[in-house]
C-alpha positions in Angstrom: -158.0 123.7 -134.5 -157.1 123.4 -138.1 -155.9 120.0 -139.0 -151.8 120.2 -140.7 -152.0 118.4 -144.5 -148.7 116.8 -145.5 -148.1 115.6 -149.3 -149.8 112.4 -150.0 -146.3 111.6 -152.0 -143.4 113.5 -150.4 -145.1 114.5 -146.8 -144.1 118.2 -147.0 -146.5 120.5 -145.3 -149.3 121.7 -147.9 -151.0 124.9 -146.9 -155.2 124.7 -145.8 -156.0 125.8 -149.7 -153.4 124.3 -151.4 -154.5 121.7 -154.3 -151.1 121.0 -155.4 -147.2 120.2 -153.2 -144.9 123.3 -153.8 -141.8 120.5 -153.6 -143.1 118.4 -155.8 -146.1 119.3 -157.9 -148.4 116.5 -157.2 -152.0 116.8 -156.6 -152.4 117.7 -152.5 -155.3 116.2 -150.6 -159.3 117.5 -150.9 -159.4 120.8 -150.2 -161.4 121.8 -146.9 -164.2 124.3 -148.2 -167.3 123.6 -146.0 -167.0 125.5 -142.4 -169.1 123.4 -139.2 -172.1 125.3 -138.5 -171.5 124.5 -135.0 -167.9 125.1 -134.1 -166.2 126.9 -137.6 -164.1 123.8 -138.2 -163.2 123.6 -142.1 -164.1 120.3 -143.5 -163.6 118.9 -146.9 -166.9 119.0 -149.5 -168.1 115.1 -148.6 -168.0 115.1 -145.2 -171.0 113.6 -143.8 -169.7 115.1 -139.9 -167.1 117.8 -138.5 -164.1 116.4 -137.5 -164.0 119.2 -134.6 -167.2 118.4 -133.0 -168.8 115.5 -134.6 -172.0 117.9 -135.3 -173.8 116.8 -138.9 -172.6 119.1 -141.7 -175.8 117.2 -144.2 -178.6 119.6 -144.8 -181.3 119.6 -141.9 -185.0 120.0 -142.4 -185.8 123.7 -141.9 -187.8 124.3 -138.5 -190.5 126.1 -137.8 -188.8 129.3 -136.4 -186.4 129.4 -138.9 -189.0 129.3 -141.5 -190.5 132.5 -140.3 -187.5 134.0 -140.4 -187.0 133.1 -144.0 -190.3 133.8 -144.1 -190.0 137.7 -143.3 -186.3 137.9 -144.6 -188.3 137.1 -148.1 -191.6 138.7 -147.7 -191.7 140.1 -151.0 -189.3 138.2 -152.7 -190.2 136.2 -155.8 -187.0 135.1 -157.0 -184.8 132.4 -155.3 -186.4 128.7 -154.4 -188.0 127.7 -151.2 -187.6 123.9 -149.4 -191.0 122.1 -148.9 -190.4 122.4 -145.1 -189.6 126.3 -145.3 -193.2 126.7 -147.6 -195.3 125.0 -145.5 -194.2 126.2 -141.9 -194.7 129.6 -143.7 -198.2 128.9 -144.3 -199.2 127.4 -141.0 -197.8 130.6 -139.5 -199.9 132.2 -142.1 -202.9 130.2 -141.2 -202.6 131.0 -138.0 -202.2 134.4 -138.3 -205.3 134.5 -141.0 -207.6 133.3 -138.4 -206.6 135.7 -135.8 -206.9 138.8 -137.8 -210.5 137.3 -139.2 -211.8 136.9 -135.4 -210.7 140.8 -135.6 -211.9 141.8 -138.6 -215.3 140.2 -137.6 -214.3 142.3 -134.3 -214.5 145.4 -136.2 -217.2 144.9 -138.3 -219.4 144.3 -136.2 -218.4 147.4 -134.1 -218.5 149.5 -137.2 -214.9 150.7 -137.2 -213.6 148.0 -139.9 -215.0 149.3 -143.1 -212.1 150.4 -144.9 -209.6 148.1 -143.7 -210.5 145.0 -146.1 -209.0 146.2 -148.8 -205.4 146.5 -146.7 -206.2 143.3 -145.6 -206.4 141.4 -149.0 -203.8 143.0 -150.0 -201.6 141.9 -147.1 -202.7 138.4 -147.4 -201.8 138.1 -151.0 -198.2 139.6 -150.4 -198.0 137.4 -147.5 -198.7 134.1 -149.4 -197.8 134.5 -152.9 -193.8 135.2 -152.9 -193.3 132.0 -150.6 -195.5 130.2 -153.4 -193.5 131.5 -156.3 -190.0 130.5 -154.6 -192.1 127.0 -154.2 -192.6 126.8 -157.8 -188.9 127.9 -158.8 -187.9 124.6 -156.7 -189.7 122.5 -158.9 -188.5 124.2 -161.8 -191.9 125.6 -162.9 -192.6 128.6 -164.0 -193.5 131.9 -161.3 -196.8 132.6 -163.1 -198.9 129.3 -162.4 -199.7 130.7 -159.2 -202.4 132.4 -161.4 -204.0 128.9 -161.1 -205.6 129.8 -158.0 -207.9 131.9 -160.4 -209.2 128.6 -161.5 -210.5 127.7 -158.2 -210.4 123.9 -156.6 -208.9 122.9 -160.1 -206.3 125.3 -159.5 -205.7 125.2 -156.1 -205.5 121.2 -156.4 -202.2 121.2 -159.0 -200.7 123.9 -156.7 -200.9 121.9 -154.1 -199.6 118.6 -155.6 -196.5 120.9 -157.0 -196.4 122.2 -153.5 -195.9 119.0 -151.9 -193.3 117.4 -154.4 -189.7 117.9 -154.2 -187.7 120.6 -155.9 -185.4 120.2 -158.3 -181.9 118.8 -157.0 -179.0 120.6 -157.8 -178.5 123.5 -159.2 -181.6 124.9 -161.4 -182.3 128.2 -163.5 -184.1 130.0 -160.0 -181.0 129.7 -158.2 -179.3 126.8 -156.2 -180.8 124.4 -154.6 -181.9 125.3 -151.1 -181.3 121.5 -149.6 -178.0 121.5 -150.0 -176.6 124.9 -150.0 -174.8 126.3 -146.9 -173.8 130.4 -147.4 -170.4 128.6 -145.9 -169.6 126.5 -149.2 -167.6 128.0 -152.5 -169.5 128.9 -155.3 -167.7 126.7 -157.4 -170.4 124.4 -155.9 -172.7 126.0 -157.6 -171.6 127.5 -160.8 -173.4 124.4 -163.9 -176.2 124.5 -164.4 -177.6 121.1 -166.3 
């Protein structure tokens, strides 16, 4: 149920996206422009809680299962930026998933039937755990290409790993906005400088 404005200085009914009284012309009440993930109700932009269902409209850590998703929904996407949380569940699924298909590429092998299939193998590893890397890197503002690092071996690997583990940049930064705070349910307007 949406929630009836009145003019803060003549109390005539303002419409949901008005900024301004039609009778008067003075500056209406914050305008509601974040929607409750939980029950649709509009809320204004600082609202720590939905007035409609008391659910917590602040960013949440992204979860394991919704990491995957992300995970798949970007598989091959290098542009964008990617939370800590959303990098790291990706690689434990990765992990995971590595040391199942090496228990079956050992299968193979050892069966003789695996002989070509390494090459589709690397290859699927690397565009399994480079994209999410390069999203990682755009949150910290760094540049896509230090990923080559890894070519540097434990040297490499190490700084990639400290990046990996800071926090991105807040705000707004050239990769995109920042994926903490940004709901799809929130205006653009939210988004538009870039300092």
């Amino acid at each position: 149920m949406r929630e009836v404005r009145h003019c803060e200085n003549c109390r005539a009914t303002l419409r949901a996206e008005a900024s301004f009284c039609s009778s008067c012309g003075s500056s209406g009440p914050a305008v509601f422009d974040m929607k409750c993930p939980t029950c649709g109700n509009d809320n204004t932009e600082d609202a720590q809680f939905c007035g409609g269902c008391g659910a917590s409209l602040s960013a949440s850590m992204v979860r394991f299962k919704e990491a995957i998703k992300l995970g798949f929904r970007n598989y091959v996407n290098c542009s964008g930026r990617a939370t800590r949380a959303e990098f790291w569940w990706w690689y434990l699924f990765g992990v995971i998933g590595f040391c199942g298909l090496s228990l079956i590429q050992i299968l193979a092998s050892v069966l003789g039937v695996g002989a070509g299939s390494t090459i589709v193998y690397v290859a699927g590893i690397l565009t399994f755990f480079i994209p999410p890397l390069v999203r990682r890197l755009h949150d910290t503002g760094r540049w896509a290409w230090w990923w080559l690092l890894l070519s540097f071996g434990p040297f490499g690997l190490i700084f990639l790993i400290v990046w990996c583990c800071q926090q991105g940049n807040t705000g707004f930064n050239e990769y995109g906005p920042d994926p903490r705070t940004y709901r799809p349910g929130r205006r653009k307007a939210d988004l538009t400088t870039a300092s």
